[in-house]
N, C-alpha and C positions, 0 to 999 in steps of 0.2 A: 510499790507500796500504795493501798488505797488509802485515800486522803480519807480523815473521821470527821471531816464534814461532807455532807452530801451536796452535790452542786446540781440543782435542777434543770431538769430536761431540755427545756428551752436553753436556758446559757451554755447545758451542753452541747446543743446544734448550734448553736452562734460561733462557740467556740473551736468546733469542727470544722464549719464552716469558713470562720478564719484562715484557719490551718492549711485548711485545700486550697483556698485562693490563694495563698504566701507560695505553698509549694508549686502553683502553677504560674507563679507570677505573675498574679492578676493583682493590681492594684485595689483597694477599696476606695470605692467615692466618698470624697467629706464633702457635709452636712455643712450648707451658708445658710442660715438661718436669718429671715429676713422677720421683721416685727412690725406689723399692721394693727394701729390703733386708732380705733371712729367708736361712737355711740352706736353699739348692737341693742341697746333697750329704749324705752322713753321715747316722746316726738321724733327725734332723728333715727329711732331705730331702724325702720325700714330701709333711710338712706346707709346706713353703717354699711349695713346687710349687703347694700348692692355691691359698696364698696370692695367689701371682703371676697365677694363672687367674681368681682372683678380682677382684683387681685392674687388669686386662686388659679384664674385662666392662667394668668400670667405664667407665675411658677409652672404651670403645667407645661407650657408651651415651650419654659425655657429647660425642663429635661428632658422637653423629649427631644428638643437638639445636642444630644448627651454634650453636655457645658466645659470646656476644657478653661481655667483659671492658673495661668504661670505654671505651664506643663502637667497641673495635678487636675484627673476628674472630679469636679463637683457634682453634687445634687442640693440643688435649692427647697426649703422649706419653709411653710409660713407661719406665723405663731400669731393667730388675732386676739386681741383682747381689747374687752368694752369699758370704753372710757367714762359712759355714761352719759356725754357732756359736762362734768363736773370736774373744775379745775384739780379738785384733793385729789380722786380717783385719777386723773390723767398722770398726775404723779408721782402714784401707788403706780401705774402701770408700767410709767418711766425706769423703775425700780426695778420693777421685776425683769424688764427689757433688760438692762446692765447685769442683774446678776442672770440672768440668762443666756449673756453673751451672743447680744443677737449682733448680725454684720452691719445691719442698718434699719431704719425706722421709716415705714409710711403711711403718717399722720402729721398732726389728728385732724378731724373736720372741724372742731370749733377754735378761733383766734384766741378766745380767755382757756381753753384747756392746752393748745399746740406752745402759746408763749411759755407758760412758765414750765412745762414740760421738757422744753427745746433748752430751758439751763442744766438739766442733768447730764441728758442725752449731749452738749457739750464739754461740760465736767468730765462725762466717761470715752471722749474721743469719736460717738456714734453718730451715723450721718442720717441726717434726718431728710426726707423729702417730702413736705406738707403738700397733700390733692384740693386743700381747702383752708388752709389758714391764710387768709386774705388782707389781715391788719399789717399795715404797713411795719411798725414796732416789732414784728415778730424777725425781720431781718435786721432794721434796725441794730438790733444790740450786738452784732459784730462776729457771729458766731462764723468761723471759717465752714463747720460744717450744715449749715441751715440752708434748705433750699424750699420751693415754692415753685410749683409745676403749674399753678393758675397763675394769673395778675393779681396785682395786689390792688384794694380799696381806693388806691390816691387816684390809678389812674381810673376803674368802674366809676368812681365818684364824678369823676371828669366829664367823663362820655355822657352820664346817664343828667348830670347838670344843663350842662349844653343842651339835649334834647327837652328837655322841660324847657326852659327859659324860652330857643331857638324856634324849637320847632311845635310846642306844647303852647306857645306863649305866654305859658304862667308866670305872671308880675307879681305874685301874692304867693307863698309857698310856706305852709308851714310843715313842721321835722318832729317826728315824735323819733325816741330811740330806744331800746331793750336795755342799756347803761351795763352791756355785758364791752369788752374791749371793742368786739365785731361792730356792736350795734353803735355805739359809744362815738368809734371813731371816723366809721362811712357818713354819721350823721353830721358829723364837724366837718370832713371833707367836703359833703355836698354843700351842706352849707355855705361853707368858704368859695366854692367856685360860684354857687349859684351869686351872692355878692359881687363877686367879680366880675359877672356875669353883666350887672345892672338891674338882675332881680330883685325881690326883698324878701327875706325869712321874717315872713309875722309872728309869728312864735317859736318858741323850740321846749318841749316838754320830755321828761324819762319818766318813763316806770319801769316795775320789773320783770325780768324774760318771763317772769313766772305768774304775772298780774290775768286777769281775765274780769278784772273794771276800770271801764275806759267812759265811764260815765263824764266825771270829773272834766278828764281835759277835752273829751269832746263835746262837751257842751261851750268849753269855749271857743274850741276851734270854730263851732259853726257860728257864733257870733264874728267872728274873723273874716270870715266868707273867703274862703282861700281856693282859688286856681288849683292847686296840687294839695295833696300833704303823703310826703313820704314819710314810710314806715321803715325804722333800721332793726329787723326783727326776725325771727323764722318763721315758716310757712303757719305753722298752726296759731299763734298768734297773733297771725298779720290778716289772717282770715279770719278769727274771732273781731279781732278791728274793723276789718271793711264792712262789717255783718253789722255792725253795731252803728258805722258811720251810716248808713243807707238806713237804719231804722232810726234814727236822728233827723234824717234828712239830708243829709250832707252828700250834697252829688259832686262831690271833686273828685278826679281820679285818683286812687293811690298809686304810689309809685312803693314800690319794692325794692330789695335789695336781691343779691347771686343766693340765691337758695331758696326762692319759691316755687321756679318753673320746677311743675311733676305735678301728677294725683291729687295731693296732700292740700293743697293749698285749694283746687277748685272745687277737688270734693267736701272741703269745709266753708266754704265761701258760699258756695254756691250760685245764682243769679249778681248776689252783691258784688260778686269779681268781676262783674265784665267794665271792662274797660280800664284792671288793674295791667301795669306796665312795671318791668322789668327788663333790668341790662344782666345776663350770664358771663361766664369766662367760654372760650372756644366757637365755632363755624356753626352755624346752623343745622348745617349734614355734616356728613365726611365720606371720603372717597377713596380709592387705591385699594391695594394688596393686601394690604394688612389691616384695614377696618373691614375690608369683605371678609377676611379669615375670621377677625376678633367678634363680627358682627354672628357669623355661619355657628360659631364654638358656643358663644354666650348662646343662642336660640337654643340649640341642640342641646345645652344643658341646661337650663333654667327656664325655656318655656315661657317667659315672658318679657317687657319690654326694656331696654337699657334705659338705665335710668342718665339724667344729664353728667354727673360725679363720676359714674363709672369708670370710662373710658382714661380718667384721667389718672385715676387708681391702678389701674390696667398700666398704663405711661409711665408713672414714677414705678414699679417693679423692675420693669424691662430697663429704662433709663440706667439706674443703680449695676445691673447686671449688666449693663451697655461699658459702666464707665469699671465695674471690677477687670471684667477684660483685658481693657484697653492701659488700665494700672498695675496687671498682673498682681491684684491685692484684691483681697475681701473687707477690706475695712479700712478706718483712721484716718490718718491725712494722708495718704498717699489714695484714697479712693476722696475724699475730698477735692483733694486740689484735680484731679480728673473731670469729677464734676464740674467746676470752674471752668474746664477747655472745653469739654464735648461739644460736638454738633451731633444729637441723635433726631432721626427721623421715626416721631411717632404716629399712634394711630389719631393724635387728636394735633399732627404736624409740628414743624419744627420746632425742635428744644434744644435750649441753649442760656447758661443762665449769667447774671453779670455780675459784676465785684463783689457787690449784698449777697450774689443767691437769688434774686430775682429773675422770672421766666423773662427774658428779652422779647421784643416785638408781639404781645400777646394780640389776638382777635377776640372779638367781642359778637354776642349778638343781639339784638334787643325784641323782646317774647313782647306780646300782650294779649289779654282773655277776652275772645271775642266767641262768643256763642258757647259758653259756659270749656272751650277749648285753650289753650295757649297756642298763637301762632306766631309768624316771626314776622316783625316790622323791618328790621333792616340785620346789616351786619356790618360792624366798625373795626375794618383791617389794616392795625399800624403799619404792615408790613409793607402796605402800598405806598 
C-alpha cells in the first residue's frame, strides 16, 4: 500500500541506502561530533580562523585512519562556532554545544569567555580542552572534566618576571592590564613574582580591552621613568599602546603577554615594536613525523603561514580522540578520567595533564621585535 504522504527523493536514497548496507552487513559509522569554540569575527578573528583550519586538519586526518571506538566505526566531525570574545555569546554557544550533543569541546581562546563557559560544559558532563585559556582559575574550580593543552599564566608570569628583573634588569616596572580575567590576572601574577624578585612595581593601572586612550595613564607613567612597563592585553591593543608610548616619549620596552607574537601586532605597531618582548606557550620550531605531515597538509591547504595557536588546536582534537580510544567511550567521565592518565605524543610534544587539568612540564619560548620582525631570544624547557 503506497503511504499518502510523499517521502522525498533524497530520504528516499538514504533510506535505500540504509537497507543495502543492513542487508549486506555493513555497519554504518557514528557521527563523534567534536565542538570548536574561538572568536571567528572582531581582533581575534583571524586568530579563530587559523584555529578552526587547524583543527579541521585534525578531523581529517583522524578519518582517514577509518577510527575504530569500542569495536564500533566512527567518523569524527567538527561543529565551529564564534564566540566572539564575549563572555554572553561564549555561553550562548555552550548551549548550543549541550543541546547539540557534541562528544567534547575545544575552546575557547579567551580566559573571561572559556571560565564561565567551562561551568555548563561541566554541568552537562562535556569535556573541555581549552588551546588558549591561560588563567589559572579556569582549572581552579575543580571541574573533573577541564583541561588546558598550553600552560597556565602563574607559571608565563614566572618566566617572563625573572627575565625582566634578571636578565632585562629592570628595577622600576610598571603593569598596565585589560581588567578582562586574562589581562587581570597575569598582571597580578607578574606583579607578584616581579616583588619577589626584589624589583619594584611603580604603578599598576586598568583600562578597558576595549579603551583606545591611553593618554591619561601614560603621561604618568612617563613621569615614573620606568625600566619596563608591561602590558596584559591583545595584540591590537597592545600595539595601539606602544604607538602611543613612543609618541610620548617613553623609551621602556614593553613587555607583552602569550598572544601577541604573529602579523597582527607588528603590522599595527609598526617601528614602535621594536624592542617589544614576549614569552609564548610551546618550542620555537618543532620537529618529527608528525609536524612534518601537519606542517606538509596545512601548506597544501591554506597556502599560507601557521600561525603560533595552531598547532595546538590541531593537539587538543587529536589528544580527545587519543584518549576516546583508549576509554573505549566518546564522552563524560569515563573519557575524562582517561584524559587524567594519558601520555599522548603531539605535534607541539608531550601531553600529559595533572590532578587540575593542567598541561605538565610545559616549554616556553621568549620572541622579541627586532627589525620590525619577531625573533626568538631563548627557550625555557621545564622538562630539563
Amino acid at each position: 500500500m503506497q503511504s499518502p504522504f510523499p517521502v522525498p527523493r533524497v530520504i528516499r536514497h538514504l533510506l535505500a541506502a540504509g537497507l543495502l548496507a543492513a542487508s549486506l552487513g555493513v555497519h554504518a559509522e557514528r557521527v563523534v561530533t567534536i565542538g570548536l569554540a574561538v572568536p571567528l569575527s572582531g581582533p581575534s578573528g583571524s586568530t579563530g580562523a587559523s584555529l578552526e583550519q587547524a583543527a579541521q586538519l585534525a578531523i581529517d586526518d583522524l578519518n582517514a585512519a577509518r577510527p575504530v571506538i569500542d569495536g564500533e566505526p566512527v567518523r569524527f566531525a567538527l561543529l565551529a562556532q564564534d564566540d566572539r570574545a564575549d563572555p554572553r555569546t561564549g555561553e550562548l554557544v555552550a548551549d548550543y554545544f549541550v543541546k547539540s550533543r557534541v562528544a567534547a569541546v575545544v575552546g575557547h581562546w579567551n580566559s573571561g569567555v572559556g571560565i564561565p563557559a567551562s561551568r555548563i560544559y561541566a554541568a552537562a558532563g562535556i569535556v573541555q580542552v581549552a588551546p588558549a585559556v591561560t588563567s589559572p582559575a579556569y582549572t581552579q574550580q575543580g571541574y573533573a572534566g577541564a583541561f588546558r593543552i598550553v600552560p597556565h599564566d602563574g607559571e608565563g608570569a614566572r618566566h617572563i618576571a625573572q627575565y625582566v628583573v634578571r636578565e632585562m634588569k629592570a628595577a622600576n616596572v610598571v603593569v598596565i592590564d585589560d581588567r578582562t580575567p586574562f589581562g587581570a590576572g597575569y598582571a597580578a601574577e607578574f606583579a607578584g613574582n616581579v616583588v619577589a624578585l626584589g624589583g619594584k612595581i611603580g604603578a599598576r593601572f586598568a583600562l578597558s580591552s576595549k579603551s583606545s586612550d591611553f593618554n591619561g595613564i601614560l603621561r604618568t607613567v612617563r613621569s615614573l621613568k620606568p625600566d619596563a612597563v608591561l602590558f596584559a592585553g591583545l595584540d591590537a591593543q597592545a600595539a595601539q599602546l606602544v604607538s602611543e608610548m613612543r609618541r610620548l616619549q617613553i623609551g621602556a620596552p614593553l613587555i607583552g603577554i602569550g598572544g601577541l607574537v604573529g602579523p597582527t601586532f607588528v603590522r599595527l605597531a609598526g617601528s614602535a615594536g621594536e624592542g617589544t618582548v614576549v614569552l609564548e606557550p610551546g618550542p620555537a620550531s618543532y620537529r618529527g613525523p608528525q609536524w612534518t605531515h601537519f606542517e606538509a597538509a596545512w601548506k597544501a591547504r591554506y597556502q599560507e603561514p601557521i600561525t603560533l595557536y595552531a598547532p595546538f588546536a590541531y593537539d587538543a582534537v587529536r589528544v580527545i580522540a587519543a584518549a576516546m580510544r583508549q576509554a573505549n567511550a566518546t564522552g563524560g567521565a569515563p573519557l575524562a578520567r582517561e584524559l587524567h592518565r594519558i601520555r599522548y605524543r603531539g605535534v607541539t610534544g608531550p601531553i600529559a595533564f595533572d590532578r587540575e587539568g593542567n598541561l605538565r612540564d610545559p616549554v616556553f619560548t621568549l620572541y622579541g621585535v627586532k627589525q620590525g620582525r619577531w625573533q626568538v631570544i631563548k627557550t625555557i624547557d621545564e622538562r630539563s
